[in-house]
C-alpha positions in Angstrom: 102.5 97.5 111.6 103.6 94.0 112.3 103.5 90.9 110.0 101.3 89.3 113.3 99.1 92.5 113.0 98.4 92.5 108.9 97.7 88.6 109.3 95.3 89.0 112.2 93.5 92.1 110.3 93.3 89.9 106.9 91.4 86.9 108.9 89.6 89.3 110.5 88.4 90.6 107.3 87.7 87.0 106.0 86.1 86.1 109.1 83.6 88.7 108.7 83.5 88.2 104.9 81.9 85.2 105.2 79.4 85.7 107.9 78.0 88.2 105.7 78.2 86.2 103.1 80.0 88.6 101.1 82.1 87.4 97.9 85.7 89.5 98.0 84.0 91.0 94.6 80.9 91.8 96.7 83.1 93.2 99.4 85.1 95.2 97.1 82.3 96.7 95.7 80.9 98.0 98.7 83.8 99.3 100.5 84.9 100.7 97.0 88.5 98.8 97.5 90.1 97.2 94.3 89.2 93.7 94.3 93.1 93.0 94.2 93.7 94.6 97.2 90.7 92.6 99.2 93.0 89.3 97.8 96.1 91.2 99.2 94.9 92.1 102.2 93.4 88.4 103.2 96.6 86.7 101.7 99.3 84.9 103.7 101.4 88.6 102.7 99.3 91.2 103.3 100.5 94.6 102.9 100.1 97.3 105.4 96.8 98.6 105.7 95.9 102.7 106.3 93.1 103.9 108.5 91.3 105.1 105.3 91.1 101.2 103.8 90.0 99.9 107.3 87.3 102.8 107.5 85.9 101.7 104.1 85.8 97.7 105.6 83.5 98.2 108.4 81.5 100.1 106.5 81.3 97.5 104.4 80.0 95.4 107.4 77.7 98.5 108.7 80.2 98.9 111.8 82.5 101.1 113.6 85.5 100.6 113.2 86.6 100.1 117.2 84.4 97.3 116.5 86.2 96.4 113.3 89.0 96.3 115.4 87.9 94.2 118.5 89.0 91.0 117.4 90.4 89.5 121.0 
């Protein structure tokens, strides 16, 4: 996964974060992702992400994941 690709997913998450109105801690919790890895994943170096994590995300924010994804 491209540097270009982790950044686009971790502003997508933070994007989406916010119009939910979800804390990370909040986010965490409801995606059951370690807190930590919500920072990581929205930092300026996130790691690479598996399908499992992203699964967990828009479930998070009661979505599919192709819309998870759709972020043109």
């Amino acid at each position: 996964m491209s540097k270009e690709t982790r950044l686009k997913l971790g502003l997508r998450i933070r994007q989406l974060r916010k119009k939910y109105g979800y804390t990370q801690e909040k986010l965490s919790e409801l995606s059951e992702i370690d807190y930590k890895h919500i920072q990581l994943l929205e930092s300026k170096r996130p790691p690479a992400i598996k399908i499992d994590t992203l699964e967990k995300i828009a479930k998070a924010f009661n979505m599919s994941i192709s819309k998870f994804l759709d972020f043109n």
